[in-house]
C-alpha positions in Angstrom: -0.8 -34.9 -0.8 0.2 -31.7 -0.1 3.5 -30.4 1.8 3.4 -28.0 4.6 5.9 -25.0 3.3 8.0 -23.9 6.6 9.0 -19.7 6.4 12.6 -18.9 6.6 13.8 -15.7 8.7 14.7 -12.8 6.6 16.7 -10.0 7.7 17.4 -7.3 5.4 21.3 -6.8 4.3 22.2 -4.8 1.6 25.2 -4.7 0.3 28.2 -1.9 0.9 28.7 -1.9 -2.8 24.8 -1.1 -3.7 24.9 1.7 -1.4 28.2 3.3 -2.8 26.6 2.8 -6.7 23.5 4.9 -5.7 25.8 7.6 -4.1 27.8 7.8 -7.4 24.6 7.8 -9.7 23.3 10.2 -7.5 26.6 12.6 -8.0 26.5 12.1 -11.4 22.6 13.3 -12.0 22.3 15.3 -15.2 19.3 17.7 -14.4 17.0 18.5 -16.6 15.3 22.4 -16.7 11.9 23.4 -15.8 10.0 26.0 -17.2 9.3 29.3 -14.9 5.7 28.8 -13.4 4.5 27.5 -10.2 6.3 24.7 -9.4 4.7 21.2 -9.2 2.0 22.1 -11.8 3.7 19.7 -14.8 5.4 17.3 -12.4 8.2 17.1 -9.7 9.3 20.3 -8.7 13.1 20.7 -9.9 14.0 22.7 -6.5 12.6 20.0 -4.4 13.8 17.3 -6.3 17.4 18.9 -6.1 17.1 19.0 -2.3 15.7 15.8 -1.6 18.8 13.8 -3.6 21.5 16.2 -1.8 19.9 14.9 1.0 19.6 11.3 -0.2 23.3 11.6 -0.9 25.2 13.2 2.0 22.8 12.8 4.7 20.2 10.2 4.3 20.9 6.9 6.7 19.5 3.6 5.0 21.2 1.5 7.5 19.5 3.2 9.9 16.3 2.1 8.0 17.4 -1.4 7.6 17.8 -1.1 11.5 14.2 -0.3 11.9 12.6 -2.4 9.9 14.7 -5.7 11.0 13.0 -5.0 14.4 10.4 -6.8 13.4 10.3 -10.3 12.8 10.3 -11.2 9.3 9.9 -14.3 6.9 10.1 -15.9 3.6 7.8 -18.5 2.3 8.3 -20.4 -1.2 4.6 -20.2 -2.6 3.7 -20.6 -6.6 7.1 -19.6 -8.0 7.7 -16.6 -5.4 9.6 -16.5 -2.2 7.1 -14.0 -0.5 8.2 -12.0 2.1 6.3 -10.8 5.1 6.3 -9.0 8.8 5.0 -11.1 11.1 4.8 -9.7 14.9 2.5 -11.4 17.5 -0.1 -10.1 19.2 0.5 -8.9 23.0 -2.8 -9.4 25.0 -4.9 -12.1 26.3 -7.0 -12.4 22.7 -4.6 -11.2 19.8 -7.2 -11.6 16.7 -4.8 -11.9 13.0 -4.7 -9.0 11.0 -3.2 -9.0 7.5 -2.3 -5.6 6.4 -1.4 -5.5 2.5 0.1 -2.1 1.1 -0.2 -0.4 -3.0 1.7 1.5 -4.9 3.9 3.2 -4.8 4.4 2.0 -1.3 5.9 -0.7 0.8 5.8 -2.7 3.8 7.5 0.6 4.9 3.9 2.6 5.3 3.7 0.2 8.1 6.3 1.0 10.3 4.2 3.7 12.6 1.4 1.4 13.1 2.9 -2.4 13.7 3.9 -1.4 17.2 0.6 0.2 18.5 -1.0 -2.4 17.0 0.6 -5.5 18.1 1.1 -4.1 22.0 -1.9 -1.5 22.6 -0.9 -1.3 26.2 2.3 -0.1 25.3 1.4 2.6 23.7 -1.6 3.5 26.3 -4.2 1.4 24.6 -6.6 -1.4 25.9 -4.1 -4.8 25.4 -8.0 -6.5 24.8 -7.5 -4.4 20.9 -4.0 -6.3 20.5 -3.9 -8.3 16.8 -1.2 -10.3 15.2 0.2 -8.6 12.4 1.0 -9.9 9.1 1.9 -7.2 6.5 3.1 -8.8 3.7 5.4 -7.3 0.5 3.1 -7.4 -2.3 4.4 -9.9 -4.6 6.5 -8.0 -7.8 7.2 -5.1 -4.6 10.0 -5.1 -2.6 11.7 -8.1 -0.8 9.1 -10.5 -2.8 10.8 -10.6 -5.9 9.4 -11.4 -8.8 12.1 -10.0 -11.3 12.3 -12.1 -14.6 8.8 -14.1 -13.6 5.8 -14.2 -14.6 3.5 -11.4 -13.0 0.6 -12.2 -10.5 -2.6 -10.3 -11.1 -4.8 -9.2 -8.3 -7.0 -12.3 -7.5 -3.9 -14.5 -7.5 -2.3 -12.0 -4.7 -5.2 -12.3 -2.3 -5.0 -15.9 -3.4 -1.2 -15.9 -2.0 -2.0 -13.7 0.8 -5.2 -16.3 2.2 -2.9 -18.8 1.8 -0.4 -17.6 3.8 -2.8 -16.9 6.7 -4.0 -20.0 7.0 -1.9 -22.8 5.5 1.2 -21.1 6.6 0.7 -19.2 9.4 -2.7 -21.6 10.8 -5.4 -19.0 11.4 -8.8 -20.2 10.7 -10.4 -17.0 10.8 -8.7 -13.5 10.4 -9.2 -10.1 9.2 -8.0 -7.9 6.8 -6.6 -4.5 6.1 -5.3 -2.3 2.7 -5.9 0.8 1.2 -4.5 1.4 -3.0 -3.8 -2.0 -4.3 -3.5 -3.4 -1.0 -7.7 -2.1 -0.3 -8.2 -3.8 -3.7 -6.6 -7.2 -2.6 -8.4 -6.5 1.0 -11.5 -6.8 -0.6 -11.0 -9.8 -3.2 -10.0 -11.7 0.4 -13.2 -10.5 1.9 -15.3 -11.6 -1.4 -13.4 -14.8 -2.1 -13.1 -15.6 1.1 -16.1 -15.5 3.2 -15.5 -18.3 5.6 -12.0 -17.4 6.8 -12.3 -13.3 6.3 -13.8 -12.5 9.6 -14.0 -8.7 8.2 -12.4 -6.2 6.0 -11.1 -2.3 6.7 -10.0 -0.5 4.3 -9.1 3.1 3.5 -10.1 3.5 0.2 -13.0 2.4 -2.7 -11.8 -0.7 -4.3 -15.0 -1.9 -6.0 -18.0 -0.4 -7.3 -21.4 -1.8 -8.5 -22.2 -3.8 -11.6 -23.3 -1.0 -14.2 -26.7 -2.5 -14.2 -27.1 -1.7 -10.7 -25.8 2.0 -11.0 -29.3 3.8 -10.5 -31.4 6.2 -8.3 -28.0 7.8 -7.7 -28.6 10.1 -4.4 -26.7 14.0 -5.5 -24.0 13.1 -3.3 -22.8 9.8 -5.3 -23.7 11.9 -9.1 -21.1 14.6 -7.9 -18.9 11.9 -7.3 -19.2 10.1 -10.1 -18.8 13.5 -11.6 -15.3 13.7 -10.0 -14.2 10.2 -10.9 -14.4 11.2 -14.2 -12.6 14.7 -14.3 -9.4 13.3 -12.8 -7.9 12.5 -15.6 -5.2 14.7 -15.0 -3.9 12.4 -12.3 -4.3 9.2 -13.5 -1.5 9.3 -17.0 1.0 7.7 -14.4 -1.4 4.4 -14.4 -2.2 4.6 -18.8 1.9 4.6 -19.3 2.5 1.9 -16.0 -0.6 -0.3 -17.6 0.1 0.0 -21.5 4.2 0.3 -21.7 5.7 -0.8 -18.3 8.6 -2.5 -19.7 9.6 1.0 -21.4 9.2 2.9 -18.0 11.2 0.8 -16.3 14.5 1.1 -18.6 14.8 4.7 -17.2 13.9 4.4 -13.4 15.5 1.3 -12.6 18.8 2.8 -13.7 18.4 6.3 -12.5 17.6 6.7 -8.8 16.3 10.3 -9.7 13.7 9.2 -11.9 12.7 7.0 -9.5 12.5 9.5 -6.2 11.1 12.1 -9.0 8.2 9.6 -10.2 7.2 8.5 -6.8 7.7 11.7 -4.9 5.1 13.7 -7.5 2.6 11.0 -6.0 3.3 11.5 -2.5 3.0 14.9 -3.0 -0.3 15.0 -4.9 -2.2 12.4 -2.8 -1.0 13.6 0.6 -3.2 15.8 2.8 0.0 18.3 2.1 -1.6 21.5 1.2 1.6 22.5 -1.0 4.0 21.6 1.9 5.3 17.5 0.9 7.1 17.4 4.1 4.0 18.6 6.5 3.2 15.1 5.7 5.8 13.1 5.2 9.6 13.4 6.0 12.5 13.1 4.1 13.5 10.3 5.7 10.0 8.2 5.1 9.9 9.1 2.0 13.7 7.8 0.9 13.0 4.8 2.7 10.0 3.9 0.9 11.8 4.7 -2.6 15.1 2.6 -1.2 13.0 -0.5 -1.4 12.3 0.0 -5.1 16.0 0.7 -5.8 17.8 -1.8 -3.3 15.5 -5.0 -4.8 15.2 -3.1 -8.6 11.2 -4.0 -8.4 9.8 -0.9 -9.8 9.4 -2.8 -13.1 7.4 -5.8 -11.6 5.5 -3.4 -9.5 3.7 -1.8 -12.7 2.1 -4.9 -13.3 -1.2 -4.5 -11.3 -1.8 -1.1 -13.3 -1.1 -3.1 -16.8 -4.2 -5.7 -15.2 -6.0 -3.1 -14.4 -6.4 -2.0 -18.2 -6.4 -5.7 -19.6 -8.1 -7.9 -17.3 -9.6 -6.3 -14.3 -11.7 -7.8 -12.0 -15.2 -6.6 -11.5 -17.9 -7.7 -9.3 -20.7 -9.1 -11.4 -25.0 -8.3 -11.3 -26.1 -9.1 -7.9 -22.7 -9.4 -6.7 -21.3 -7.7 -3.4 -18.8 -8.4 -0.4 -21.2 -9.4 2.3 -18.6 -9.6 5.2 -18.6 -6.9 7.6 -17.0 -3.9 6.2 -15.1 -0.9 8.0 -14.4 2.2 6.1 -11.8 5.0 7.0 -12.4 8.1 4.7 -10.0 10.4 4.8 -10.0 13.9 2.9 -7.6 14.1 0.6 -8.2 10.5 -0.7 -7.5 10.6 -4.3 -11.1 9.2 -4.5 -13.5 9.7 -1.5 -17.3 8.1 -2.1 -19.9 9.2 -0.2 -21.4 6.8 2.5 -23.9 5.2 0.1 -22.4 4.6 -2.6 -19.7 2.4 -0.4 -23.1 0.5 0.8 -23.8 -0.2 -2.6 -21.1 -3.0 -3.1 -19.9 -3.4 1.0 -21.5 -4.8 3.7 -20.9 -1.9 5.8 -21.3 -1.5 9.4 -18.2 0.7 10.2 -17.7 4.7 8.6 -15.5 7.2 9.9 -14.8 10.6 8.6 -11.2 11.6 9.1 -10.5 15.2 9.7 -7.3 15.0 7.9 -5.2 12.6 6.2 -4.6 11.7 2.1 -4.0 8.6 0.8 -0.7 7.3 2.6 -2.6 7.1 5.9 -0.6 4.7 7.7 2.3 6.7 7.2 0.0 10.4 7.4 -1.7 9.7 10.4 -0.7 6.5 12.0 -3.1 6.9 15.0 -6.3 8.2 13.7 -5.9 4.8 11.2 -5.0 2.3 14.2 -7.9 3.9 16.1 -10.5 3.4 13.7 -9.0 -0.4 13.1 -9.4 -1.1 17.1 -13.1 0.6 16.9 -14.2 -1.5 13.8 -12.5 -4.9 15.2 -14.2 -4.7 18.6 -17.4 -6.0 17.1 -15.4 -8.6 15.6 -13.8 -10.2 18.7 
């Protein structure tokens, strides 16, 4: 006979003493040199790096952060072995439908923090209250304030496992929908696929499956120049072969150096934003520091590797004759690391939703907040 689990409330509180160590590791920084060509090309730029932790250091306010985020209601939950933490903020309008919003890497349930308000209470932002949802935007377990330091690691499927769980044993939904784009698009679609009969549908902002090989034929030119793509990239993807063959290695040197941290994550922000050369055109100092102060404050950058190590190991693939068949919304926004063309998404989706973004990278919740809660309300309409 199983036990109904009760959440606790959770309110972030960092200590004084965690906050004074990063100042002092952050004084002590021993820079290393960079060789005179453009910077960015081989990494972090050492000029912007430099500015962002004198910033960090003298100016940056995480209380002020902690402030922000504790405006929301949030909640632990003791589910297999991890005491999961999640946002949960109710619905204001005569229908609220749940919405479970699940963020990747190297993010946080930071991204969120533009897009929980106008999507909880439309009217108060000037939308329709009828497009109002109950968010749920859950730290991925291994990330953040879901701890799984010193634990076994949970691989995709057992996330989206966790997550449908907590929608419906937890929280009593019988039917919701679901949101993601990185890891989180990945998990999105596992709930959508595993999930038929509680998964009313699935948005997400980025490919996260793709067909069976055998299935991979009369390519249109569009989805061959994509394919194409995928497979010239390489330059951007040696972050995921060291995260998914030596992790632990990794982590020795940026869970004890808040630098290495800012200067790993930041090169990602600035490569898959829709930045043009110019970080902070799309993200502030501020949002940026706040997203890499959840890594340092709950030292998770080591359990957050974990995905990319199941990713080379043990990844899960949809099978021959094998798709998501509940309805499917698609944002696509330009500077995606990895933007399909329409048909090959209809390939392995059940599509009824596309949108074509006139701007926007890969960090859209936190790049443009209201082109991405506009194409959720459009896409969830036909749902209600």
């Amino acid at each position: 006979m199983s036990t109904k689990v009760t959440p606790k409330p959770f309110t972030i509180t960092i200590d004084d003493d965690v906050l004074e160590d990063l100042k002092q590791r952050l004084a002590r920084t021993r820079w290393p040199d960079e060789i005179p060509e453009a910077p960015w090309k081989y990494g972090s730029s050492l000029s912007y790096i430099k500015e962002l932790i004198e910033y960090w250091e003298k100016e940056y306010d995480w209380r002020a952060t902690e402030r922000n985020l504790n405006s929301f209601a949030q909640y632990t939950v003791h589910l297999d072995d991890i005491d999961l933490h999640y946002i949960h903020v109710p619905g204001v309008g005569p229908n609220p439908m749940p919405l479970i919003i699940s963020h990747g890497w190297p993010g946080s349930v930071y991204e969120f923090i533009k897009i929980i308000g106008p999507l909880t209470d439309p009217a108060r932002y000037g939308g329709d209250p009828k497009d109002a949802f109950t968010v749920v935007a859950p730290s991925l377990p291994g990330y953040g304030f879901s701890s799984l330091s010193n634990r076994r690691r949970m691989n995709m499927e057992e996330m989206a496992d966790i997550f449908a769980r907590l929608m419906t044993e937890v929280l009593g939904f019988t039917r919701f929908v679901a949101q993601g784009g990185d890891w989180g698009a990945l998990i999105t679609t596992r709930l959508g696929f595993a999930y038929p009969d509680q998964v009313l549908g699935i948005h997400v902002n980025m490919m996260a499956a793709t067909p069976h090989s055998s299935e991979i034929t009369n390519l249109t030119a569009a989805e061959g120049e994509f394919i194409q793509k995928v497979q010239s990239i390489r330059d951007e993807t040696g972050y995921q072969y060291i995260q998914g063959t030596r992790p632990q290695t990794l982590a020795y040197g940026l869970n004890d150096s808040p630098v290495g941290l800012a200067a790993w994550i930041t090169e990602k922000f600035y490569a898959w934003t829709d930045c043009h050369g110019d970080i902070e055109s799309s993200i502030s100092k501020d949002d940026l520091l706040s997203n890499i102060m959840i890594y340092w404050v709950t030292q998770t950058i080591n359990s957050s590797f974990w995905l990319y190590y199941q990713l080379r190991h043990e990844r899960w693939n949809l099978q021959a004759g094998e798709r998501i068949t509940v309805p499917t919304g698609f944002a696509s926004f330009p500077e995606e690391i990895i933007s399909p063309p329409r048909e090959w998404v209809e390939r392995v989706y059940n599509l009824k939703h596309w949108t074509e973004m006139k701007s926007g990278g890969h960090f859209a919740a936190l790049e443009e907040p209201e082109a991405l809660v506009a194409d959720i309300r459009a896409f969830c309409r036909d749902l209600r």
